[in-house]
N, CA and C of each residue as an Amber inpcrd file, in Angstrom:
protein
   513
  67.0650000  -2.4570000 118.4570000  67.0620000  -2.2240000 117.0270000
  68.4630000  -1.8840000 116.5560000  68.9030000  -2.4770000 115.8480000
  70.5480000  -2.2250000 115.0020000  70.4070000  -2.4390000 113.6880000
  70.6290000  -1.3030000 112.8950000  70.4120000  -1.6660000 111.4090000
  71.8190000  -2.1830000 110.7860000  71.7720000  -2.4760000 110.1060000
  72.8570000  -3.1580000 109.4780000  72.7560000  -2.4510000 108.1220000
  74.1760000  -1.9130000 107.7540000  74.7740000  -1.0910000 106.2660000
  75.4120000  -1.6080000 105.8060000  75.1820000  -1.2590000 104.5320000
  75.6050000  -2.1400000 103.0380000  75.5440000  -1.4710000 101.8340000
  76.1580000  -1.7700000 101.1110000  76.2650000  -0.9970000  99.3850000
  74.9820000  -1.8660000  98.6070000  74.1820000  -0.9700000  97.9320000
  73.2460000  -1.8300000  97.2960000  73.7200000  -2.0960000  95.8640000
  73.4290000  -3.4730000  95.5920000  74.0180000  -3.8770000  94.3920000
  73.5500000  -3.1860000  93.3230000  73.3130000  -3.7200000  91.7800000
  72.6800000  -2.8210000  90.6180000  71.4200000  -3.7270000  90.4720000
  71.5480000  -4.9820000  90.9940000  70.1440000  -5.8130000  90.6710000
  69.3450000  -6.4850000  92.4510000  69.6990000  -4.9560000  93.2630000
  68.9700000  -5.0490000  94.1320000  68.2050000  -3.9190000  94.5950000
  67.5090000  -3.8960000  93.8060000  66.4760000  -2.7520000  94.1120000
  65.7640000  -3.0450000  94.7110000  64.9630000  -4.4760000  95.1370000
  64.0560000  -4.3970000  96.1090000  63.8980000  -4.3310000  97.4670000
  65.4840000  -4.1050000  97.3570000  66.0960000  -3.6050000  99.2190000
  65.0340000  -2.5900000  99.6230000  65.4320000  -1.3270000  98.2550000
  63.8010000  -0.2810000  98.8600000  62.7160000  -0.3680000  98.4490000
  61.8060000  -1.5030000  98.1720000  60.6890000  -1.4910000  98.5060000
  59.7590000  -1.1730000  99.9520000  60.6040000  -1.2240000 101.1270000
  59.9830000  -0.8100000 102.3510000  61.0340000   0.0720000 102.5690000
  60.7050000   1.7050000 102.7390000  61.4950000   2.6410000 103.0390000
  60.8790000   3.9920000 104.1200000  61.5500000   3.6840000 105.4410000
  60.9350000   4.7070000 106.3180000  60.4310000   6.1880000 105.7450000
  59.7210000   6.6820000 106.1240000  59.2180000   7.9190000 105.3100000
  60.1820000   9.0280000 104.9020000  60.4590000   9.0670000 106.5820000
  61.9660000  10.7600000 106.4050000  63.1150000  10.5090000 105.6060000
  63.2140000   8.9050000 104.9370000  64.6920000   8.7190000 104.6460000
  65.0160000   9.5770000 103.2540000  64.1850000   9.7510000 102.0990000
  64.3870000  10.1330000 101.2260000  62.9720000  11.2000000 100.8170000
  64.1470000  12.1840000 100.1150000  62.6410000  13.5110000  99.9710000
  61.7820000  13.2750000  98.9240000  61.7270000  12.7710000  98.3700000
  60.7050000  11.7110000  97.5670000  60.3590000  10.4940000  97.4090000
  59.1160000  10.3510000  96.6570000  58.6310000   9.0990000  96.2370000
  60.0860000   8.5570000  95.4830000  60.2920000   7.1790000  95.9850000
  61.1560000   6.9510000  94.6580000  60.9150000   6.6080000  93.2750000
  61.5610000   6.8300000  92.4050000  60.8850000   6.6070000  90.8050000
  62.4940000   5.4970000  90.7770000  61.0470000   4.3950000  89.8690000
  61.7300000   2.9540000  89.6170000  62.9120000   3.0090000  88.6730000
  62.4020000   3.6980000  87.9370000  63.3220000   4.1600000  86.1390000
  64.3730000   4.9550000  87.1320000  64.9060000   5.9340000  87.7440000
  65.5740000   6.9430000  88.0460000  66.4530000   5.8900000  88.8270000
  65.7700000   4.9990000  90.1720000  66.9100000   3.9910000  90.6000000
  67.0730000   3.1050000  90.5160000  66.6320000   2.3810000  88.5290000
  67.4870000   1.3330000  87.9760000  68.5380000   1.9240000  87.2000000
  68.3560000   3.5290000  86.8460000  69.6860000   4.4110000  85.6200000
  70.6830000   4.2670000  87.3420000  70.4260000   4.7160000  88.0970000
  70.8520000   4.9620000  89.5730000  72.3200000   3.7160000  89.3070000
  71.3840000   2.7530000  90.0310000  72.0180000   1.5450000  90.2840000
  72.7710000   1.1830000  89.2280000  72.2940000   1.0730000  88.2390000
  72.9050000   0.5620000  86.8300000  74.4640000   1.2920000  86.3540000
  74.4580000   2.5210000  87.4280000  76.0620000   3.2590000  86.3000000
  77.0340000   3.0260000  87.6290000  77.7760000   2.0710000  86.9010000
  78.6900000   2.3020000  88.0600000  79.6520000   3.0310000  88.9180000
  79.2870000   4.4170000  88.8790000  79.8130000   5.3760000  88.9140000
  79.3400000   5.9750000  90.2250000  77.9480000   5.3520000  90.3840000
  76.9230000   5.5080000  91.7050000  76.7450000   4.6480000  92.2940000
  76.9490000   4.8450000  93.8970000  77.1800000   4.3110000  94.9600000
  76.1720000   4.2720000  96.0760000  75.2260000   3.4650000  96.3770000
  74.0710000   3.7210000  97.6200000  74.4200000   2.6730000  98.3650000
  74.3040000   3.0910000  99.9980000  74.3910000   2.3710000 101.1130000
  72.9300000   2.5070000 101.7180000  72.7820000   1.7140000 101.9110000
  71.4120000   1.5550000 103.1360000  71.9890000   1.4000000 104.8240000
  70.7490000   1.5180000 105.4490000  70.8770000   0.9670000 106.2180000
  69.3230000   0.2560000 106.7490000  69.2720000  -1.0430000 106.9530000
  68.1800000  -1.7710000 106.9180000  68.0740000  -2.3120000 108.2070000
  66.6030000  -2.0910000 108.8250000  66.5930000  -2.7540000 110.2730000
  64.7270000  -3.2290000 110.5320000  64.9160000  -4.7070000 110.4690000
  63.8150000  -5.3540000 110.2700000  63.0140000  -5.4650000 108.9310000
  64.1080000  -5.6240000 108.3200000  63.4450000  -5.5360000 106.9510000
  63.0340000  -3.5310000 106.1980000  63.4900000  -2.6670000 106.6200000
  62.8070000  -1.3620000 106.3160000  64.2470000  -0.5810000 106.0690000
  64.2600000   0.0840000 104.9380000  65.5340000   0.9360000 104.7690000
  65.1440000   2.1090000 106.1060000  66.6690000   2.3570000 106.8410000
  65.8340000   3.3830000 107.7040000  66.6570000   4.4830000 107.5030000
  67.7710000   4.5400000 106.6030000  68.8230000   5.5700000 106.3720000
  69.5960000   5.0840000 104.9280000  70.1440000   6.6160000 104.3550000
  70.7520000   6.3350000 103.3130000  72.0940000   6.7150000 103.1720000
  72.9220000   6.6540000 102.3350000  74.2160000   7.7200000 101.9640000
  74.7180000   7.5090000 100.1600000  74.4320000   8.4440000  99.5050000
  75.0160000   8.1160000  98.4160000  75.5690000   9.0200000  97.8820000
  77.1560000   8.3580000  97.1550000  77.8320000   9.1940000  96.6660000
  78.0980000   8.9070000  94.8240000  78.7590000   9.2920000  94.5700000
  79.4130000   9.6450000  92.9170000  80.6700000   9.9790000  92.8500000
  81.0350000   8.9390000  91.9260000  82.6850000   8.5810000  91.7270000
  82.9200000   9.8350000  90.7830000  83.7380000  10.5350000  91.1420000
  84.1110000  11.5370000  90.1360000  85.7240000  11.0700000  89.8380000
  85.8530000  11.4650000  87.9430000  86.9820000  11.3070000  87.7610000
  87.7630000  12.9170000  87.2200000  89.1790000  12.7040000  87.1420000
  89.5870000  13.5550000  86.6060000  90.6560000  13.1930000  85.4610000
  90.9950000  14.4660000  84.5480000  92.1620000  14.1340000  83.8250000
  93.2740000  13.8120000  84.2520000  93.6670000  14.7260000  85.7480000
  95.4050000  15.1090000  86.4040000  94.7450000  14.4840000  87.4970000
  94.2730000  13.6300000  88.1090000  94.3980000  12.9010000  89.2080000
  93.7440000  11.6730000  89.6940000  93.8780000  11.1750000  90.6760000
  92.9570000   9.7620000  91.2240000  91.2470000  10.3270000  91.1970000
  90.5150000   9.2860000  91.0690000  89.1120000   9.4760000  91.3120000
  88.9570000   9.5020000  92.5740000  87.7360000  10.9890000  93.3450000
  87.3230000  10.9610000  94.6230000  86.0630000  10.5840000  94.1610000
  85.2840000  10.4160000  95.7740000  83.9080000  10.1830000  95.8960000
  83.4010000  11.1610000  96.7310000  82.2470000  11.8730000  95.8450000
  81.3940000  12.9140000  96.4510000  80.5360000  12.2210000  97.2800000
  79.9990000  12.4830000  98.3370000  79.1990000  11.9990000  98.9720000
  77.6680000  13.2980000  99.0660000  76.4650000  13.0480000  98.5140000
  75.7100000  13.7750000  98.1060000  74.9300000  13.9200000  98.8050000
  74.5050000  12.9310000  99.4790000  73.5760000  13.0170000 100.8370000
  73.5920000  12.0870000 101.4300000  73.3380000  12.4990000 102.5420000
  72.7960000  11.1870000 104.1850000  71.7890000  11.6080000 104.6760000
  71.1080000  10.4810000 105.0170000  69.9370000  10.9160000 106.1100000
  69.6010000   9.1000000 106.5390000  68.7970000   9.6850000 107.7080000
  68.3500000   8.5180000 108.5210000  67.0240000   8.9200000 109.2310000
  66.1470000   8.0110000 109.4640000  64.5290000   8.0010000 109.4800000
  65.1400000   8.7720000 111.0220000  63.9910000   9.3630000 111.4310000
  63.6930000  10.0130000 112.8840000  63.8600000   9.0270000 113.7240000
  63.1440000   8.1840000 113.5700000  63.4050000   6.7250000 114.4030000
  64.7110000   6.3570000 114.6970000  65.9260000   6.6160000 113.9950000
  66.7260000   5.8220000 114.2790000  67.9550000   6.8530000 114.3170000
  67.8880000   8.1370000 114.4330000  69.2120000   9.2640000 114.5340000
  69.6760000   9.1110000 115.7330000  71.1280000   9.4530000 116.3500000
  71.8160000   9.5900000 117.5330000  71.9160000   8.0600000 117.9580000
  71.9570000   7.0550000 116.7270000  72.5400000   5.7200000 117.3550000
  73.6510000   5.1900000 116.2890000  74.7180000   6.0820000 115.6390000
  75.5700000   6.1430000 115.1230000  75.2740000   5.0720000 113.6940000
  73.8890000   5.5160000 113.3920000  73.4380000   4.8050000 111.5320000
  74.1290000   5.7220000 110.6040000  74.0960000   7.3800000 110.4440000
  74.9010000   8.1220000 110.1100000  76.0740000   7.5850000 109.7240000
  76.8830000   7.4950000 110.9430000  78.3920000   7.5450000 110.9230000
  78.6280000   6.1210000 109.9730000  78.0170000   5.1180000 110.7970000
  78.4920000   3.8280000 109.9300000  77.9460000   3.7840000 108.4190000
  76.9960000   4.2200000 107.7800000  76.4770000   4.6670000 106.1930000
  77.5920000   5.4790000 105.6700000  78.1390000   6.3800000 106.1300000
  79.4920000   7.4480000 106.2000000  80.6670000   6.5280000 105.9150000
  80.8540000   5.9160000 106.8300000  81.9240000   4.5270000 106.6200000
  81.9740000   3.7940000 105.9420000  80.8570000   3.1880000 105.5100000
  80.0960000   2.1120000 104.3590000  81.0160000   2.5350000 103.0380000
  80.7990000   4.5030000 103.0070000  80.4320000   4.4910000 101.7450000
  81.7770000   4.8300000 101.8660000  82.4760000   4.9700000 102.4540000
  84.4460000   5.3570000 102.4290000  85.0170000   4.0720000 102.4120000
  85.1040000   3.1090000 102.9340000  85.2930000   1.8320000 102.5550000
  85.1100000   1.5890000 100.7800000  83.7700000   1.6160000 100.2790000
  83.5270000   1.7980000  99.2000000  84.1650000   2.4910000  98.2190000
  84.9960000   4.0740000  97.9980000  85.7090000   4.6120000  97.8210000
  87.0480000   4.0750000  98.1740000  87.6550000   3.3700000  98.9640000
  89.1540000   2.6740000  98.9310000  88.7370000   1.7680000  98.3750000
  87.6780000   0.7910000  97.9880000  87.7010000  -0.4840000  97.1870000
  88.0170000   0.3070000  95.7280000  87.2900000   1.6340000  95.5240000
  87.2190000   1.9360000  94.3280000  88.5990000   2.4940000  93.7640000
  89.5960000   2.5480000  94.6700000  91.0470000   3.1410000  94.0890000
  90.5490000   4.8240000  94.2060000  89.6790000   5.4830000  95.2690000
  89.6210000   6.5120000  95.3050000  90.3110000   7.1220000  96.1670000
  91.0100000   8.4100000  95.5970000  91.9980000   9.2500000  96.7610000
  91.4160000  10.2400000  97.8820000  90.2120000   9.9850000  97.4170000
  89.4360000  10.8780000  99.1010000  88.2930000  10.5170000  98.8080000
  87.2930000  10.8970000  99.6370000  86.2030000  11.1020000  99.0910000
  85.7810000  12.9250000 100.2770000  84.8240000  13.4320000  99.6120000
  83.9610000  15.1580000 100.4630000  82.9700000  14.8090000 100.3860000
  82.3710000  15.8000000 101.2070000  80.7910000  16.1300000 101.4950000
  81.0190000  17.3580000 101.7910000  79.4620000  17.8810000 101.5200000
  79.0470000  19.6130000 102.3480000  77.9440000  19.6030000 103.0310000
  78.2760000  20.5360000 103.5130000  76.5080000  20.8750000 104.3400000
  76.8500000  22.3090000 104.9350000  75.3460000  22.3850000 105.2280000
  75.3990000  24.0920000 106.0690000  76.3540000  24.3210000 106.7830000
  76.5590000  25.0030000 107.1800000  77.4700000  25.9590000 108.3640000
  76.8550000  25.4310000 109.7180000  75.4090000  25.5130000 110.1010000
  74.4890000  26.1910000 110.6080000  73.8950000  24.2800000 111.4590000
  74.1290000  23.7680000 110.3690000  73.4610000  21.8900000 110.6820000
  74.5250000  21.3750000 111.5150000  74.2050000  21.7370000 112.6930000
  74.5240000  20.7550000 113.6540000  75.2940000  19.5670000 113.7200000
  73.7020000  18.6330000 113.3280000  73.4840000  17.5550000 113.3660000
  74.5190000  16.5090000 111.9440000  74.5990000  17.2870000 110.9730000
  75.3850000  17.1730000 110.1380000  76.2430000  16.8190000 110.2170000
  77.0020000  17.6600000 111.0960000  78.5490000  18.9340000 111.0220000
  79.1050000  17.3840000 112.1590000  78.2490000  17.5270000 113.5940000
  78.5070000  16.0620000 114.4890000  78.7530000  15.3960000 113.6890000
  78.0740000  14.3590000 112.9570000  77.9580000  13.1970000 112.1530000
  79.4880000  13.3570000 111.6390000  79.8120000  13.9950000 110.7200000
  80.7560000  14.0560000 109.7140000  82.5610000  14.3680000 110.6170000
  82.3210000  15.3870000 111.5130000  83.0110000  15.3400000 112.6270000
  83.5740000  14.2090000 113.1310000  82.3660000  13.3450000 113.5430000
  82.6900000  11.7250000 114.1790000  82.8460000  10.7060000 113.5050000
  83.5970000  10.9730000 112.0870000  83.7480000  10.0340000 111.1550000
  85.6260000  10.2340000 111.3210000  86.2040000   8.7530000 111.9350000
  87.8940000   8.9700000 112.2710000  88.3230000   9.6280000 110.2750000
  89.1060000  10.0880000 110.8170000  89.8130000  10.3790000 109.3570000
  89.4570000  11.5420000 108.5430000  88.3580000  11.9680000 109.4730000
  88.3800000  13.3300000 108.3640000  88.6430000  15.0420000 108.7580000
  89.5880000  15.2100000 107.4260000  90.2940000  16.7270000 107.7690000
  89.7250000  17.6700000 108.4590000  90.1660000  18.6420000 108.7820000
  89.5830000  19.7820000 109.3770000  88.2120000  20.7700000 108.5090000
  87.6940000  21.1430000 108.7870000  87.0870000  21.4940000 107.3760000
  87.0010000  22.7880000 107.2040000  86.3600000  23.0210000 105.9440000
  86.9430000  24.1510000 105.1420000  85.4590000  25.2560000 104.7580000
  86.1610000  26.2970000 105.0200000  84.8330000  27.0960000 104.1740000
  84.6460000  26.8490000 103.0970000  83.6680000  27.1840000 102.0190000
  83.3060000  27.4070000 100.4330000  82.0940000  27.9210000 100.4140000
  81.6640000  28.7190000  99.2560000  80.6630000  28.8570000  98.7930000
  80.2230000  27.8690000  97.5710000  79.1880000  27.8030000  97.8130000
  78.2540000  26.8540000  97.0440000  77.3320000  27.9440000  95.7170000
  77.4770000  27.6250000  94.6400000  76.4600000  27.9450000  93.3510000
  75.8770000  26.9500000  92.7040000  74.3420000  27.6810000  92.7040000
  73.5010000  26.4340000  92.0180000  72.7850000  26.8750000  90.8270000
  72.5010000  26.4480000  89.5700000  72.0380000  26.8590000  88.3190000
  70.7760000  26.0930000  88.3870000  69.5760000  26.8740000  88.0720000
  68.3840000  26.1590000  88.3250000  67.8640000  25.6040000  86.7340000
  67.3750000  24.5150000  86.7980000  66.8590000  23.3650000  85.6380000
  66.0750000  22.7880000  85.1510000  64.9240000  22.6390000  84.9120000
  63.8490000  22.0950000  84.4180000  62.6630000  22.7180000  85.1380000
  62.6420000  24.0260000  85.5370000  61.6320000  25.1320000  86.4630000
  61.8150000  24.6840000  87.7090000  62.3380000  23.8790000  88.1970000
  62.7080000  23.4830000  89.6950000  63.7400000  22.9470000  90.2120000
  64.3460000  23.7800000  90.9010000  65.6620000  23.3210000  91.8890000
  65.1040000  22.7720000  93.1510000  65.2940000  21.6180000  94.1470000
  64.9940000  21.0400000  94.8260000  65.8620000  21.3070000  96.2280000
  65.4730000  22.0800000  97.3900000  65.9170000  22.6120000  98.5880000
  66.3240000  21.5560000  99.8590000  67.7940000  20.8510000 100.0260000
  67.2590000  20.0880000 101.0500000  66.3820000  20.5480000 102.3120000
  65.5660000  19.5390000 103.1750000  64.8710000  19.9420000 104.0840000
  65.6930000  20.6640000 105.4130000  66.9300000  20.5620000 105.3400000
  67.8200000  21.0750000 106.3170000  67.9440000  22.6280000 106.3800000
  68.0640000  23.1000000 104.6260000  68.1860000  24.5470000 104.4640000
  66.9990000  25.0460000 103.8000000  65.5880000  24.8360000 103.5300000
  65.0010000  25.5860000 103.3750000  64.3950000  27.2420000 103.6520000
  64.8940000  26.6790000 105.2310000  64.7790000  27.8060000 105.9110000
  65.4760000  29.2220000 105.4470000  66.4230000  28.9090000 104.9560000
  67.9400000  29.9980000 104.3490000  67.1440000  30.2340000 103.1940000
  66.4990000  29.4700000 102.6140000  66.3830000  29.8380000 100.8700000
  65.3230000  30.5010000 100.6860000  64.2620000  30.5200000 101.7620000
  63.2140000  31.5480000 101.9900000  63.5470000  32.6410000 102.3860000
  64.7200000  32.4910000 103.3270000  65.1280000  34.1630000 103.7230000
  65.8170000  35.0450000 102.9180000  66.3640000  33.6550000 101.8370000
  67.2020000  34.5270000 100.8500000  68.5230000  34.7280000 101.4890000
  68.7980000  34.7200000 102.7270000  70.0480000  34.6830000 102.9730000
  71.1380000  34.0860000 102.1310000  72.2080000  33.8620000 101.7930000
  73.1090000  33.4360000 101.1090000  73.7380000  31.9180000 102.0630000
  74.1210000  30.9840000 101.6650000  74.5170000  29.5210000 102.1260000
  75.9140000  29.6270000 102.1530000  76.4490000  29.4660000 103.5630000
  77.9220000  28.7660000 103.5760000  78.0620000  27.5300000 103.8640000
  78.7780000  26.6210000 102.6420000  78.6910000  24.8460000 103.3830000
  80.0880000  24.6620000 104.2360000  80.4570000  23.5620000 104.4090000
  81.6620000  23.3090000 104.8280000  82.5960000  22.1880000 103.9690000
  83.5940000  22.3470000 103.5410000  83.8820000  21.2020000 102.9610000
  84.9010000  20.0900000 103.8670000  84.4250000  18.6090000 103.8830000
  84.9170000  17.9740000 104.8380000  85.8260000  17.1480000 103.4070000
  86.9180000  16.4510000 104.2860000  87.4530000  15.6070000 103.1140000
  87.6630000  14.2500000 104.5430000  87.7840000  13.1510000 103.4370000
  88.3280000  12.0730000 104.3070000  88.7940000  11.2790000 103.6020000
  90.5990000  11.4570000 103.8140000  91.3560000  10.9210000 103.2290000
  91.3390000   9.3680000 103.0380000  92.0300000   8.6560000 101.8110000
  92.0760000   7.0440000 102.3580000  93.3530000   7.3610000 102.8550000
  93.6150000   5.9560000 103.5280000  95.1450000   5.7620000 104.0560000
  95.5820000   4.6730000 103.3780000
């Protein structure tokens, strides 16, 4: 099994019509990833193997007044089925490639302190800096803030979240 990654276009949505269960924490809503697809500002990579999305990565072009546009990278994940065969890393790559097409001067990500599995992944991506502490603040919105499945655990204990901030420069 080798999935193969790719940027999904704006008039290819029916890439996810077959989507492994763990890949995304919801049902997807059709309206949410045609606004999705449609701004070009948002960026989704798949990764597809036998026809079935089995992993994702998507980021958001951020601009500024005083500098080049980076790309946030907002989340990754990959079905159970298919982790520890470097789908991660290459969705990771996909979407940094994607970011130098875009004239972007870096692109980041965060994650726990604590995620491993993460911390590897992002680690084993060539090119990216050392990383950095930060604290993370979140303002809650429409009666529900949404917990990834990685840190729930923290948000029940109430403990407080340290992410890491990774950068990966273009060259």
């Amino acid at each position: 099994m080798t999935a193969d990654c790719r940027i999904v276009g704006r008039d290819e949505a029916g890439l996810l019509d077959r989507v492994a269960d763990d890949v995304f924490d919801d049902e997807i809503n059709a309206h949410s990833l045609a606004a999705f697809l449609g701004d070009p500002r948002h960026v989704l990579a798949v990764a597809v193997d036998e026809g079935t999305v089995v992993g994702m990565a998507m980021g958001v072009e951020c601009f500024h007044p005083d500098k080049a546009p980076q790309l946030f990278i907002n989340e990754v994940a990959v079905a159970l089925t298919h982790r520890r065969r470097g789908v991660g890393r290459r969705l990771v790559e996909t979407l940094l490639e994607a970011a130098k097409a875009r004239g972007c001067s870096c692109a980041w990500v965060g994650t726990e302190t604590d995620n491993a599995a993460a911390n590897a992944l992002y680690r084993s991506v060539p090119g990216a800096a050392p990383a950095q502490a930060f604290v993370l603040y979140e303002w809650k919105f429409l009666g529900r803030l949404r917990t990834p499945r990685s840190s729930r655990h923290d948000s029940e204990s109430g403990r407080s979240l340290s992410y890491l901030f990774l950068a990966a420069f273009t060259r």
